[in-house]
C-alpha positions as CSV (number, residue, x, y, z in Angstrom):
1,X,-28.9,31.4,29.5
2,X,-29.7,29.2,26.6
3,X,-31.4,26.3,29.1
4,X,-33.1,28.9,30.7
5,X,-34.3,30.1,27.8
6,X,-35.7,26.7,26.6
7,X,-37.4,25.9,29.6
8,X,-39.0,29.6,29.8
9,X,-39.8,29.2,26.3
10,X,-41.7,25.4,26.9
11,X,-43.7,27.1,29.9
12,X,-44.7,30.0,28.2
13,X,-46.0,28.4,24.9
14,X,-48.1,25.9,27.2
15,X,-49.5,28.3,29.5
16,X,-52.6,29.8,28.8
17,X,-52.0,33.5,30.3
18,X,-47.7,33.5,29.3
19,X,-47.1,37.1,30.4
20,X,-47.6,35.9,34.1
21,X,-44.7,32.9,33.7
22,X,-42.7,36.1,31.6
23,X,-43.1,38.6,34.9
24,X,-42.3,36.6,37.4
25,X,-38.9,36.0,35.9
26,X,-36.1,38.8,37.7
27,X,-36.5,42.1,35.6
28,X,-32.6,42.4,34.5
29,X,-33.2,39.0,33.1
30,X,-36.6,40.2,31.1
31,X,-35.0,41.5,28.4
32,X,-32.2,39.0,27.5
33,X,-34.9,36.2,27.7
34,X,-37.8,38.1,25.6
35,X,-35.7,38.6,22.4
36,X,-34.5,35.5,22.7
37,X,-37.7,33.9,22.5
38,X,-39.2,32.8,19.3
39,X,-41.5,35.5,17.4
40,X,-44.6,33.8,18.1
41,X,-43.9,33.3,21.9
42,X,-43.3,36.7,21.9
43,X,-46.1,37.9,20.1
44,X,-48.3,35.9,22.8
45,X,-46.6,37.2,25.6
46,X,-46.6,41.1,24.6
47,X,-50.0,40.6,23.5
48,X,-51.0,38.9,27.0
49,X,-49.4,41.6,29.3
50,X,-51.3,44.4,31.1
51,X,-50.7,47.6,30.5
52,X,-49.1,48.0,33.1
53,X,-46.8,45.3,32.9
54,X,-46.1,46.1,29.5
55,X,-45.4,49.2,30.2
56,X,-43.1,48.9,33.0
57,X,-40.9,46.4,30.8
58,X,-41.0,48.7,27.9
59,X,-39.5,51.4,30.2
60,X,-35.9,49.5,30.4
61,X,-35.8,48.8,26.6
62,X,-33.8,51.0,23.8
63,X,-36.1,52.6,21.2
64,X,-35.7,50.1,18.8
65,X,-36.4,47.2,21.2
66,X,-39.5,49.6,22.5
67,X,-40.8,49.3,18.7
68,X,-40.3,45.4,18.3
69,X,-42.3,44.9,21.3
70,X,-45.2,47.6,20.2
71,X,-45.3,45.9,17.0
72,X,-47.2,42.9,19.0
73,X,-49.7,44.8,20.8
74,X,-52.8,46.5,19.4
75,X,-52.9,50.2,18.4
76,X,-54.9,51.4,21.4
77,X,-52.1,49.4,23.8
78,X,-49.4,50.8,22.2
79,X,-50.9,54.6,22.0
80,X,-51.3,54.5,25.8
81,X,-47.6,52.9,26.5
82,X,-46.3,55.4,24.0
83,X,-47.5,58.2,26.4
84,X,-45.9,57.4,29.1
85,X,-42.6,57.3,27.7
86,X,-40.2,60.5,27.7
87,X,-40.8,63.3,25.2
88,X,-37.4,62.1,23.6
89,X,-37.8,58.4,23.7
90,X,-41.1,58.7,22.2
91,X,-40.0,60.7,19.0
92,X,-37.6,57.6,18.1
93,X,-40.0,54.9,18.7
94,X,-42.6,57.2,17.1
95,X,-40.5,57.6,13.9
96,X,-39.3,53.6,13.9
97,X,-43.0,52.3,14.3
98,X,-43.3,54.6,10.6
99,X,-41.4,52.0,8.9
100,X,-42.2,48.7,7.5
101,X,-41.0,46.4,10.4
102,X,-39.9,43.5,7.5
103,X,-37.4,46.3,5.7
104,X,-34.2,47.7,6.8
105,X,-36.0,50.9,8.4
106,X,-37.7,48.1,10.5
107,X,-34.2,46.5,12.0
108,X,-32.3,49.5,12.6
109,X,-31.2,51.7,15.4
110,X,-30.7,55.5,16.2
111,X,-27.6,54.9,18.0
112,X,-25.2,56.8,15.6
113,X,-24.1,60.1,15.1
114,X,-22.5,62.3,12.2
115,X,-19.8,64.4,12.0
116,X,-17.9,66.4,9.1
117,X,-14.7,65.2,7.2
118,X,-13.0,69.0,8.7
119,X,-14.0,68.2,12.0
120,X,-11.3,67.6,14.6
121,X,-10.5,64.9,16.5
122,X,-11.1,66.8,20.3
123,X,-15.0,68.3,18.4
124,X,-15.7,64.4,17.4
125,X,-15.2,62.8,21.3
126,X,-17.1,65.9,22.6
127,X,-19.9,64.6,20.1
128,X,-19.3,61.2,21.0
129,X,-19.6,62.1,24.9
130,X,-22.4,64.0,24.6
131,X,-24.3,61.3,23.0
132,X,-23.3,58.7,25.5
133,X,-24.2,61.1,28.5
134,X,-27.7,62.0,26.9
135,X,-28.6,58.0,26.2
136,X,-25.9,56.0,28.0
137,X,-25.3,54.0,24.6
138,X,-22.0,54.4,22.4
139,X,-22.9,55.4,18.7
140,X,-21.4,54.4,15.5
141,X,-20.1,57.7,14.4
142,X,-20.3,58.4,10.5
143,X,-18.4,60.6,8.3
144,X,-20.1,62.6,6.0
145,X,-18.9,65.7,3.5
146,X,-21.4,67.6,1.9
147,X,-23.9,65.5,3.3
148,X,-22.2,62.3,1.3
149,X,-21.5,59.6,3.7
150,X,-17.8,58.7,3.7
151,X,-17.8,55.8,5.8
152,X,-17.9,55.2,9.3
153,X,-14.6,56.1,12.2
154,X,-13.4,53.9,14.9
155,X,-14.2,54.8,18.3
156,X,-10.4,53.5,18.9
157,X,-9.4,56.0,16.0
158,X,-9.9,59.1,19.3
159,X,-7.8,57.5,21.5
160,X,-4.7,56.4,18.7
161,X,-4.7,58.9,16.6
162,X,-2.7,61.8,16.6
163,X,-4.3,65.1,15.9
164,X,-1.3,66.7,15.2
165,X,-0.2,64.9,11.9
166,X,-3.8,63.0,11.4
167,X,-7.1,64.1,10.1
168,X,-10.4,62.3,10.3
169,X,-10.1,61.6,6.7
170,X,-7.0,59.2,7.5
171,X,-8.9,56.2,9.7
172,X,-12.3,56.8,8.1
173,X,-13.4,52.9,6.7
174,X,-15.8,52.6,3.9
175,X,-19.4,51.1,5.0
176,X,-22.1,49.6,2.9
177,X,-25.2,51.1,3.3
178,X,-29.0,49.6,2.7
179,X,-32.0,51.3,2.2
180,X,-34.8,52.2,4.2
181,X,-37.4,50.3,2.0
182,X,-35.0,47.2,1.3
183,X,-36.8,43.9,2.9
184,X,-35.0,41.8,5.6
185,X,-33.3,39.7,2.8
186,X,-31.9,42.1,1.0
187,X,-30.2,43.3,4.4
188,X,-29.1,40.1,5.0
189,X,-27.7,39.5,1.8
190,X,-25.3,43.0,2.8
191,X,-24.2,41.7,5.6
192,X,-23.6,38.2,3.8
193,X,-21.2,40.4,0.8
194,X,-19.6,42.6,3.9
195,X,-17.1,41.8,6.4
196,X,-17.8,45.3,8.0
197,X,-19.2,45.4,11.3
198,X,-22.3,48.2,10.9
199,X,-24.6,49.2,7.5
200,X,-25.5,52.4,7.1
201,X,-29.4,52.9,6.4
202,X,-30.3,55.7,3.9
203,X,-33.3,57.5,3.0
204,X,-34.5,58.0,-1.2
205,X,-32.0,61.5,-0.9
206,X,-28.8,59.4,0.7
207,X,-29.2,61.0,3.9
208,X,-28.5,58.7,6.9
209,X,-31.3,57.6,8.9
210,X,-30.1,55.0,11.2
211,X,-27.5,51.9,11.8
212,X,-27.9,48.1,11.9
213,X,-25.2,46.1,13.7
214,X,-24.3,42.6,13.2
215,X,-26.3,41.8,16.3
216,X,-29.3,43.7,15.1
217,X,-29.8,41.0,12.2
218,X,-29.5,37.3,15.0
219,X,-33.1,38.3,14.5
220,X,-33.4,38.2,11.1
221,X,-31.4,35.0,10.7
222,X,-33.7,33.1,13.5
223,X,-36.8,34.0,11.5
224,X,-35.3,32.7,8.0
225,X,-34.1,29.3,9.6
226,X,-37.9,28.9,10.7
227,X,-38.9,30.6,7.6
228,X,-37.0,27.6,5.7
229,X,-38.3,24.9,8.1
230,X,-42.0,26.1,7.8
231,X,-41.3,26.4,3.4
232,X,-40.0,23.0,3.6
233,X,-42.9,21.1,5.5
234,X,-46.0,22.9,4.2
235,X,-47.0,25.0,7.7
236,X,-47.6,28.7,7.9
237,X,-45.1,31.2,8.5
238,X,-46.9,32.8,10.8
239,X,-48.4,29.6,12.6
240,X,-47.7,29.2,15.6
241,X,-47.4,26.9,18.9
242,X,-50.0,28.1,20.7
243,X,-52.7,28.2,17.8
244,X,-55.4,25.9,18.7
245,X,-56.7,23.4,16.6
246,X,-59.0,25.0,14.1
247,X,-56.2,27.5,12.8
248,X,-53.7,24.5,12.3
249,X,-56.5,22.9,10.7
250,X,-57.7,26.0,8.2
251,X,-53.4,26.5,7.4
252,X,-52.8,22.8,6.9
253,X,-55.2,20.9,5.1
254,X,-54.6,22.6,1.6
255,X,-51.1,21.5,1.7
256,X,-52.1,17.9,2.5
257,X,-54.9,17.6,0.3
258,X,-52.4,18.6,-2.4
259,X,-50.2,15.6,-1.4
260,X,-52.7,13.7,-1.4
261,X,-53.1,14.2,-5.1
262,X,-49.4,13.1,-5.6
263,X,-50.1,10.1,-3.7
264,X,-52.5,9.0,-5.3
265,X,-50.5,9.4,-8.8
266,X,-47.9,6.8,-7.1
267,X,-50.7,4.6,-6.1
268,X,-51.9,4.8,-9.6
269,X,-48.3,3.3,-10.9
270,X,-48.5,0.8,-8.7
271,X,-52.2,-0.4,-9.4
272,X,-50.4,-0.7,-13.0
273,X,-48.7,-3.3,-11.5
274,X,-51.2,-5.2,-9.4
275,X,-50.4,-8.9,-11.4
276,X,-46.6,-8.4,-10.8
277,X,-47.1,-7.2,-7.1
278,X,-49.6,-10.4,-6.4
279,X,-47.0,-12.8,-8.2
280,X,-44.0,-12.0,-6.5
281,X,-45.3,-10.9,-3.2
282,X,-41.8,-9.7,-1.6
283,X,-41.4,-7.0,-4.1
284,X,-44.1,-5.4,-1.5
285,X,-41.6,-5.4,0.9
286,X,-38.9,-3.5,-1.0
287,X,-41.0,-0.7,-2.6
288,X,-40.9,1.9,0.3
289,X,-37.0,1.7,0.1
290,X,-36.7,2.2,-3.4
291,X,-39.3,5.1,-2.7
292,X,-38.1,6.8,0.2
293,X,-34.3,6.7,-0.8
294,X,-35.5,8.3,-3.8
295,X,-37.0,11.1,-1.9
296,X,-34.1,11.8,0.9
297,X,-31.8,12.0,-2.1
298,X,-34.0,14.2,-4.0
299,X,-34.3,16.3,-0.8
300,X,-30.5,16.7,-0.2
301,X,-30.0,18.2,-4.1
302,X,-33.1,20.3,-3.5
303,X,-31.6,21.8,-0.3
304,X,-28.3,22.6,-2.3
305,X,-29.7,23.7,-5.5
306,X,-32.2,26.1,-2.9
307,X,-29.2,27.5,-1.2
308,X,-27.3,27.9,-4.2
309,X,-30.3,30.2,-5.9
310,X,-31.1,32.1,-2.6
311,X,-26.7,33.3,-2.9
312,X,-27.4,34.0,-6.5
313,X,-24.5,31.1,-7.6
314,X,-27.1,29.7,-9.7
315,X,-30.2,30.1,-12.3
316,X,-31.6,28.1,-14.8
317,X,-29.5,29.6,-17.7
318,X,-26.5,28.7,-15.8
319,X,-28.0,25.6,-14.5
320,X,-26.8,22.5,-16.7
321,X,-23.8,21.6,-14.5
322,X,-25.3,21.8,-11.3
323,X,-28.0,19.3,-13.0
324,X,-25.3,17.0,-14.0
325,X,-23.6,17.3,-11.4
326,X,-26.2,16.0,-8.9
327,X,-27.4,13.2,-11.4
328,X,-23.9,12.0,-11.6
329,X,-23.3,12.2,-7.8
330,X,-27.4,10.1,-7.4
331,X,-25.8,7.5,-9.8
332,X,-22.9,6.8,-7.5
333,X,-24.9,6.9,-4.5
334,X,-27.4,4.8,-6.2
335,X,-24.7,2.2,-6.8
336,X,-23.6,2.5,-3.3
337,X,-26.8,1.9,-1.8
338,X,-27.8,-0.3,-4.3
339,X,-25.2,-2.9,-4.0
340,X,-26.1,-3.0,-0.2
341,X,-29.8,-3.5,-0.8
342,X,-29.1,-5.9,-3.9
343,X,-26.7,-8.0,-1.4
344,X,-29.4,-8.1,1.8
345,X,-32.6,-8.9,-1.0
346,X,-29.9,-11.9,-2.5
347,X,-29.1,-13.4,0.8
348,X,-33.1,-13.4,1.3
349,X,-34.3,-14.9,-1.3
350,X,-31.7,-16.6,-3.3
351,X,-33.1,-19.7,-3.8
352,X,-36.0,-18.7,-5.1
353,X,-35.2,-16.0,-7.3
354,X,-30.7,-16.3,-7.6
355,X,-29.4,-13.1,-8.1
356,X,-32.3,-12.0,-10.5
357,X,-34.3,-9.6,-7.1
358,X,-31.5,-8.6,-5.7
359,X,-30.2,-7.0,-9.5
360,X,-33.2,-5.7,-10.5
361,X,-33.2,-3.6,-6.9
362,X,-29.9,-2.9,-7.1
363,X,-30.2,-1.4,-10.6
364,X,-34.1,0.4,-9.5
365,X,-31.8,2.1,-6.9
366,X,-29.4,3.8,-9.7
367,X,-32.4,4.9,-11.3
368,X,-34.3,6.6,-8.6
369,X,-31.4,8.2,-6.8
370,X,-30.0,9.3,-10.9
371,X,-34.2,10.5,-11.2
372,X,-33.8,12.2,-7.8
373,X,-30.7,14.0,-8.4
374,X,-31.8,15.3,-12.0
375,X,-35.4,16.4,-10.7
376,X,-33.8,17.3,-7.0
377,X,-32.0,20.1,-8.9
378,X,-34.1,21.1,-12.2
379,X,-37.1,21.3,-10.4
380,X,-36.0,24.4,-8.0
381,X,-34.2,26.0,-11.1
382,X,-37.8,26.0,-13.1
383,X,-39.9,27.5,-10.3
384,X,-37.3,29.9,-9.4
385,X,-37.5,31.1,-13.5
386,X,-40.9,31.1,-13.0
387,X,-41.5,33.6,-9.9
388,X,-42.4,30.7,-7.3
389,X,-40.7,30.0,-4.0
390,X,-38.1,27.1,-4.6
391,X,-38.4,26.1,-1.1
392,X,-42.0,26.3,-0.5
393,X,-43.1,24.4,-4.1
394,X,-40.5,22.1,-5.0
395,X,-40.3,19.4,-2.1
396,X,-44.0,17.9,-3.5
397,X,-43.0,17.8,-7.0
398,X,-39.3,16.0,-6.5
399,X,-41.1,13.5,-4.5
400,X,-44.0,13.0,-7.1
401,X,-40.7,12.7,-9.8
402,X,-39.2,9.9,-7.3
403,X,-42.2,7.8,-6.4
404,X,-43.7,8.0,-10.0
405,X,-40.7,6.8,-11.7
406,X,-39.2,5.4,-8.9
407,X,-42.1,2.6,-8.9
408,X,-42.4,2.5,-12.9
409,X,-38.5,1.4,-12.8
410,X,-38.8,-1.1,-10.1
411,X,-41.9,-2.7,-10.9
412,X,-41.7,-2.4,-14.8
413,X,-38.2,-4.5,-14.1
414,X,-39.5,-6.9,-11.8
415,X,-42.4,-7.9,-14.4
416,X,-39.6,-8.0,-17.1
417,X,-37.2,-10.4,-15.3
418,X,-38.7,-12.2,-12.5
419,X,-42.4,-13.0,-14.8
C-alpha cells in the first residue's frame, strides 16, 4: 500500500485535473489511499471532483471522514453532498463540520456510547449490539455516574467478566479526556502523557461529546512533521505542490530577502578582511568549511533545544545547563573536526606556512562549533520567552551567530599569525 500510495501521490500532484487519476483507482481502495495522501493532495483532489463523484465517494466514508473530506470543498459543494446523505448520517457530519477542524472537536468521532456505573453487564452488550447493528462500527463504551465520566470499559470486560460476583465498576479504566476547543497540539501532547488507547472529548459542562483513538491523531502527527519541515526552511504551511509559480513566489521571497540581509552581514566581516584574504589567498578556500560546520552544528543543538521546549523539558529559566551543555559538547566536536581539518590544511601547505594554517583552522573550528552550540541553544530559549516560534525564527539567527563570528575568528587569526 505505501508504494502505491507514493506513486498515486506523484500522479496526482502532477496532473492537472487529479480527481480523474483518484477515480479510476478500484473504490475499496479509495479510501485507504485518500487519507493517506498528503493534505494538500487531498485538498486538490476533493476540490477537483464532481459532485457526483464526490459524492459517491463520500457515501462509503464514516461521519468523521465525511467531515474531513467536506472541509476541502466549498460551501455550496458540500450543502448539496450533505443532502444526499441519510437523515442520521447527516446530523453527525452536520454537528462535526460545527467545530474548529484544527481542535479536538475537529479530530474526533461519534463512535462511542455511555452507559451507567448500576448498569448490568447483559443491559451494556444489548447497548453495545445495538450500536454496532445501527452503524456497523464497535464503540468505545464510557462509564459515567451522575453524568461524571468514570472512565472507559473493555469490550473484552462482557465476555470475561462474571456478572454474578462483578459489577461494571470492577474493569472500568480511567481515561484522559480533552476538550472540545483544545488545538491539535494540545491533543497530541494527551496522547504523548497517556498510554491509554482512547481520549474522551468533553464539552465546557463535562459532558461527553465524542472519542479520539490513537489512529485518529496518524493525521495530526503527519501534519506536524511537515509543519516542522516547512518552520525549518522558510515555506508556507499551507503551500503546496501544485501551487504554481506566482504563489511560491508571493510566500517565499520575504523569507529570502530576509536572508539576504544576514548574508550580507557575513559578507560585511569578510570585506573587513579583504588585505588578509588577498595575502594569503588559500584562506578562501577554507572559509565555507569553517562556515558551514558552524551552521550544521548550530542546527543539531537548535533541533534538540526545539524538541526539548515543544515537551516542556525546558525554558529559559531552566535553561543554563542545556546551554552548557551543548557549548561543551561544540567544543569537543570542534576539536574532533578540527584536528582533521588542521591535519588536511598542514599536509597542503606545509612548506609554505608549517603548522601555522593548519592551527589557526583547527582552533577557528573550536570556536565556531563552541559559538554554534551556545547560540544553537540560547537562541530558541529567547524566542520561545518571547512569544515567537522557535522553529520558524531561530534557524536564520544561529546561522547569522555562526557566519558572523565564525569569519571574525578565522580571519581575525589568520591576520594575527600568518601576516
Amino acid at each position: 500500500m505505501e508504494s502505491q500510495v507514493e506513486d498515486v501521490q506523484e500522479t496526482l500532484a502532477m496532473s492537472p485535473a487529479p480527481s480523474d487519476p483518484f477515480s479510476a483507482l478500484p473504490e475499496h481502495e479509495q479510501r485507504d489511499v485518500f487519507f493517506a495522501l498528503t493534505e494538500d493532495v487531498r485538498a486538490a483532489v476533493a476540490a477537483d471532483m464532481s459532485r457526483s463523484r464526490l459524492e459517491a465517494f463520500v457515501d462509503r466514508l464514516d461521519p468523521d471522514e465525511i467531515t474531513d473530506v467536506l472541509g476541502y470543498v466549498d460551501a455550496a459543494t458540500r450543502e448539496t453532498v450533505l443532502s444526499t446523505l441519510d437523515t442520521a448520517r447527516r446530523e453527525k457530519v452536520d454537528f462535526l463540520l460545527s467545530f474548529n477542524p484544527e481542535s479536538a472537536a475537529g479530530v474526533m468521532n461519534l463512535d462511542y456510547v455511555t452507559v451507567d456505573a448500576g448498569w448490568s453487564f447483559p443491559a451494556v452488550t444489548a447497548r453495545v449490539r445495538q450500536f454496532e447493528d445501527r452503524t456497523g462500527r464497535v464503540p468505545t463504551i464510557f462509564v459515567i455516574d451522575d453524568d461524571e465520566l468514570l472512565g472507559e470499559l473493555p469490550g473484552a470486560a462482557l465476555s470475561t467478566a462474571d456478572p454474578a460476583t462483578e459489577t461494571i465498576a470492577d474493569h472500568v479504566q480511567e481515561t484522559p479526556s480533552v476538550r472540545y476547543d483544545r488545538d491539535d497540539e494540545e491533543v497530541l501532547a494527551v496522547f504523548r502523557q497517556n498510554s491509554e488507547r482512547t481520549v474522551a472529548v468533553l464539552d465546557e459542562n463535562d459532558d461527553i461529546l465524542g472519542v479520539i483513538h490513537a489512529s485518529d491523531l496518524l493525521r495530526l502527527v503527519d501534519e506536524a512533521a511537515g509543519e516542522t519541515l516547512y518552520e525549518f526552511t522558510g515555506v508556507a504551511e499551507e503551500e503546496s505542490v501544485l501551487d504554481g509559480p506566482a504563489v511560491k513566489i508571493r510566500r517565499r521571497y520575504k523569507w529570502l530577502i530576509l536572508n539576504l540581509g544576514t548574508a550580507f552581514m557575513a559578507a560585511a566581516v569578510v570585506g573587513l578582511f579583504e588585505s588578509t584574504i588577498a595575502a594569503v589567498a588559500i584562506l578562501a578556500a577554507y572559509m565555507p568549511v569553517v562556515a558551514g560546520m558552524g551552521g550544521n552544528a548550530g542546527t543539531q543543538s537548535m533541533a534538540v533545544t526545539v524538541r526539548g521546549i515543544s515537551l516542556g523539558q525546558v525554558s529559559l529559566s531552566t535553561g543554563k545547563r542545556v546551554i552548557a551543555n551543548e557549548a561543551v559538547a561544540g567544543a569537543a566536536n570542534g576539536v574532533i573536526t578540527g584536528a582533521l581539518v588542521a591535519v588536511i590544511a598542514i599536509a597542503f601547505s606545509y612548506g609554505e606556512f608549517g603548522v601555522l594554517l593548519g592551527a589557526v583552522i583547527g582552533v577557528s573550528m573550536v570556536a565556531n562549533l563552541v559559538i554554534a552550540g551556545f547560540f544553537g541553544a540560547l537562541t530558541p530559549l529567547i524566542l520561545d520567552r518571547i512569544g515567537y516560534d522557535p522553529a520558524t525564527s531561530a534557524t536564520i539567527f544561529i546561522t547569522t551567530a555562526t557566519d558572523v563570528l565564525g569569519f571574525f575568528v578565522f580571519l581575525g587569526l589568520a591576520r594575527a599569525v600568518l601576516i
